[in-house]
C-alpha positions as CSV (number, residue, x, y, z in Angstrom):
1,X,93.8,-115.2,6.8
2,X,97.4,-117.0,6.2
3,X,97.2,-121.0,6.1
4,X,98.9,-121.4,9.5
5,X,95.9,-119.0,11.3
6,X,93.0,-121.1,9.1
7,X,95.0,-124.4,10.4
8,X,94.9,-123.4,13.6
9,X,91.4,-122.4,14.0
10,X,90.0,-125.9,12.3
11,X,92.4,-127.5,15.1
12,X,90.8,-124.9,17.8
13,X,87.3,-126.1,16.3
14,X,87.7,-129.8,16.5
15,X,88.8,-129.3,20.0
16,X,85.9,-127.6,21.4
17,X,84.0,-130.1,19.4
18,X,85.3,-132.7,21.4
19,X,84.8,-130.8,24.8
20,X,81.0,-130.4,23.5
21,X,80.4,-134.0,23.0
22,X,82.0,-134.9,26.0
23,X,79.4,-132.8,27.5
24,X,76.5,-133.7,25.5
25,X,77.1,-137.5,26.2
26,X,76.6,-136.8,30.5
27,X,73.1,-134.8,29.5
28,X,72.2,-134.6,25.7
29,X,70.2,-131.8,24.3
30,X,66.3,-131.4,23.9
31,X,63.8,-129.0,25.2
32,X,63.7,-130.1,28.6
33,X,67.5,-130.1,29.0
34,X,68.5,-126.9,26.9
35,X,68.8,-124.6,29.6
36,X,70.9,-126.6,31.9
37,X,73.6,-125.1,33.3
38,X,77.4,-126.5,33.7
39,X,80.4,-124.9,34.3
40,X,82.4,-126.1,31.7
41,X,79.9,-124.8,29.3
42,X,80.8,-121.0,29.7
43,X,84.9,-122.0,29.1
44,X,83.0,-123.3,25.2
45,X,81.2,-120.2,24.7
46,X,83.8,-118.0,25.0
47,X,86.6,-119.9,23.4
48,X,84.1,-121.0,20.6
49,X,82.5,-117.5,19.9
50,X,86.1,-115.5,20.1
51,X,86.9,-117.8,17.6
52,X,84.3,-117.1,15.5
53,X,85.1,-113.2,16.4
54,X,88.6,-113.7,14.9
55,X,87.1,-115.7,11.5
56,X,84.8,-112.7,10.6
57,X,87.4,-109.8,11.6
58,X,90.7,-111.8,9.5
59,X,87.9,-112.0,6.6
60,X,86.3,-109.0,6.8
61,X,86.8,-105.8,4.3
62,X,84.0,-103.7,5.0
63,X,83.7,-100.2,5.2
64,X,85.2,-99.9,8.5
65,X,87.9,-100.6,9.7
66,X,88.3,-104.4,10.9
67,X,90.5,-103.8,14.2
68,X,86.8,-101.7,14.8
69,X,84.4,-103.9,13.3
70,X,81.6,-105.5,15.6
71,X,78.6,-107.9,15.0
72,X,76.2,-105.5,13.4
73,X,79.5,-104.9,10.8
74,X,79.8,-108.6,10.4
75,X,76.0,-109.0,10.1
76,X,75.7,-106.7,7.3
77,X,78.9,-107.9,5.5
78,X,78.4,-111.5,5.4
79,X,74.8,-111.8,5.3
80,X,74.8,-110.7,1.5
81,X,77.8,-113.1,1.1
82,X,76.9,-116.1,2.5
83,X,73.3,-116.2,3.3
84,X,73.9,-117.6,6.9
85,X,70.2,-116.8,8.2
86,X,69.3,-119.2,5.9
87,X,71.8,-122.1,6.6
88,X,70.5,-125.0,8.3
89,X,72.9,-127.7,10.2
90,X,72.1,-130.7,11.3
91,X,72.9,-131.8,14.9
92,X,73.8,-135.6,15.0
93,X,72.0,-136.8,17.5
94,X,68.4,-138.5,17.9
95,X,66.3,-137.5,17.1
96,X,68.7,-135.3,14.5
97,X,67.9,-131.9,14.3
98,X,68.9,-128.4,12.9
99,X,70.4,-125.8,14.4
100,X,70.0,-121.9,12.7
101,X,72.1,-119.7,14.5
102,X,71.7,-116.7,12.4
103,X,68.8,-117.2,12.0
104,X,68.2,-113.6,13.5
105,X,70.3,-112.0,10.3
106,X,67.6,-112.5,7.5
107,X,66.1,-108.9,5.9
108,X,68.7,-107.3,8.0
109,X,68.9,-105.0,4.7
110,X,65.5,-103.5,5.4
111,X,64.9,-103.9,9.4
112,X,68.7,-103.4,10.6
113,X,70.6,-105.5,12.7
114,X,68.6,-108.5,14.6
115,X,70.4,-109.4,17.6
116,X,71.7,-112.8,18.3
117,X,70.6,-114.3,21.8
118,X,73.9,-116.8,21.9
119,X,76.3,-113.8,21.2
120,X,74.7,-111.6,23.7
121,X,75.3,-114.4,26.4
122,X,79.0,-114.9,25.6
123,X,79.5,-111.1,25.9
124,X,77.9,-111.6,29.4
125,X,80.0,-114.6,30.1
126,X,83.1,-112.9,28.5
127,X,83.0,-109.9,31.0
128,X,82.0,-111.1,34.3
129,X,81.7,-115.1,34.2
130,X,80.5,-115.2,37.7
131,X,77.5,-112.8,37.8
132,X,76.5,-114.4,34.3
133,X,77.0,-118.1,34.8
134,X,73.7,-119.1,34.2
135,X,73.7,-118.3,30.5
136,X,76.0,-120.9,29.5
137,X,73.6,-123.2,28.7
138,X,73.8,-126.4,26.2
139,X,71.8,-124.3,24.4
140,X,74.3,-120.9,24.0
141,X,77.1,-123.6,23.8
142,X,75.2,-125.8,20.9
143,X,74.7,-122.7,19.0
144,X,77.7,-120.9,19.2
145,X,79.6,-123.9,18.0
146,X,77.4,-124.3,15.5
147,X,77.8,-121.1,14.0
148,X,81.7,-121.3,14.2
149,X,81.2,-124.6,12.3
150,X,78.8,-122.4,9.7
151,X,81.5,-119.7,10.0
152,X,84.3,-121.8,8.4
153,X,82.8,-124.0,6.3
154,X,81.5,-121.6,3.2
155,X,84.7,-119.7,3.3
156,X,87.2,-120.5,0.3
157,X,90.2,-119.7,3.0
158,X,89.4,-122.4,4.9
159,X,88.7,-125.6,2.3
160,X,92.5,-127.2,2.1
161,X,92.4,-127.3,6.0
162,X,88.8,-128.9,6.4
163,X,89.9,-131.2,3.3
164,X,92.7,-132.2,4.9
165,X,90.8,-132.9,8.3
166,X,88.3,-135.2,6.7
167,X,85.4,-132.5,6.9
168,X,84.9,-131.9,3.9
169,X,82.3,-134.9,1.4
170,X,82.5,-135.0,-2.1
171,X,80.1,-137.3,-3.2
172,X,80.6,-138.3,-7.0
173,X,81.8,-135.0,-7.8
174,X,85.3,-134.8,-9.1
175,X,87.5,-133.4,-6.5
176,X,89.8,-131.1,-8.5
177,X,86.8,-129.4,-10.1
178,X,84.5,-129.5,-7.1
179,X,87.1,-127.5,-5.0
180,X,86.9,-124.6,-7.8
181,X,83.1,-125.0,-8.9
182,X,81.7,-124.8,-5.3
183,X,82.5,-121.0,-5.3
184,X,81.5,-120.1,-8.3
185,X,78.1,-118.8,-9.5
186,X,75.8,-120.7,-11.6
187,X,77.9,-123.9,-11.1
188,X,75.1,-126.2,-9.8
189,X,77.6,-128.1,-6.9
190,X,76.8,-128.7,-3.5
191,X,79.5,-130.5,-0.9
192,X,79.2,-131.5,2.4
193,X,80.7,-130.1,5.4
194,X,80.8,-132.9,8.5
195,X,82.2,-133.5,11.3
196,X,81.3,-135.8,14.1
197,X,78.7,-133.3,15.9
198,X,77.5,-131.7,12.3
199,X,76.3,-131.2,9.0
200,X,76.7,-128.1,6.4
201,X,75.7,-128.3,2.9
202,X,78.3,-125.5,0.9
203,X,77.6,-124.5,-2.5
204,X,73.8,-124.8,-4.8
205,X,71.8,-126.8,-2.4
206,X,70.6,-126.6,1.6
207,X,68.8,-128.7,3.7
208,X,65.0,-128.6,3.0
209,X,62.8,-127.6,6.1
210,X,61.6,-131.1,6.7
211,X,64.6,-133.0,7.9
212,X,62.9,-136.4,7.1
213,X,63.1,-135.2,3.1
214,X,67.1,-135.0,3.3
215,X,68.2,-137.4,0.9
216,X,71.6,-138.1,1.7
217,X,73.0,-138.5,-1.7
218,X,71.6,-135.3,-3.2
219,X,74.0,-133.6,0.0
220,X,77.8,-136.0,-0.9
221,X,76.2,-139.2,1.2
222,X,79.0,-138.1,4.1
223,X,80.4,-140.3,6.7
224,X,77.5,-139.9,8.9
225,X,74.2,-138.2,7.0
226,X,72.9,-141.6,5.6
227,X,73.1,-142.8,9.1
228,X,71.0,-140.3,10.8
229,X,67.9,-138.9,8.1
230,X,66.6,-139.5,4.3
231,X,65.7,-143.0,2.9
232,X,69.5,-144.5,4.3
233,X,68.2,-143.9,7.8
């Protein structure tokens, strides 16, 4: 993808962030709330997962042809890649919590393609909002923003833009070599990926499955981490 389309999709993304935490401040999300309906919800979804459409078609060069490429292609091109069933984010709000989108992707190698509940309801909402309204849940919307945010945030194409909109935490690391090193194998560097709603570890290190055993300065410290888990908290 050329800078001005990566520019333009971090922009898209902080802007449906904001529309998201507009929403989440009225009714904020938890089991009992999760499956609340609100119109403005299915207007994220879409938006949010044709983004994330248009990140994994620009970036794909799989066997097919990308102008043909759909989410079982995606699936088994950037699950070797990235890893994203095993990504954890972290959801700033309290209690904090995290948020696996693709979750459904891992052994995709040896039991095929796993669908993805949030994707299936934005193809619902995509072709006939009306008859499908009640899938755009703060659930569906949480997750499909999440996963955009999980989308952009490992991908070398995008790290001047997210650098340049303060999402991107360094910690102690030096920034010149950090920018290089996180990509490369057996370079033992992890950065943070934050925004107001998020947080991403890129590079070595994830989140560990207890989100009480974060320590915030193993993961860049951030703007916000310290704040919300880990011995900071």
């Amino acid at each position: 993808m050329d800078p001005a389309g990566v520019e333009l999709i971090v922009i898209w993304y902080l802007e449906l962030e904001s529309r998201l935490l507009s929403a989440l401040s009225t009714v904020s999300y938890s089991a009992e709330t999760k499956s609340i309906f609100l119109p403005p919800l299915a207007n994220i979804v879409v938006d949010t997962c044709s983004l994330i459409d248009t990140v994994f078609r620009e970036e794909y060069y799989g066997p097919k042809n990308k102008d043909d490429a759909t989410i079982v292609d995606y699936s088994n091109f950037y699950e070797p890649r990235f890893g994203f069933s095993g990504m954890r984010t972290l959801v700033y709000q309290y209690p904090p919590l995290y948020m696996r989108p693709f979750a459904a992707w891992n052994g995709i190698a040896s039991e095929g393609h796993k669908k993805l509940d949030w994707w299936e309801s934005y193809n619902r909402l995509k072709h006939n909002r009306i008859k499908h309204h009640q899938v755009a849940t703060l659930e569906t919307s949480l997750f499909s923003l999440t996963a955009l945010f999980q989308a952009i945030s490992p991908m070398k194409a995008f790290l001047a833009s997210l650098i340049r909109h303060d999402l991107i935490y360094f910690g102690s690391w030096d920034k010149e070599y950090a920018k290089q090193a996180v990509f490369e194998e057996g370079k033992d560097v992890t950065l943070l990926a934050e925004s107001e709603l998020f947080a991403t570890p890129i590079g070595t290190e994830k989140f560990p499955d207890d989100i009480s055993a974060i320590d915030p300065h193993r993961f860049c410290r951030g703007k916000k981490l310290w704040r919300y888990v880990g011995r900071d908290s």
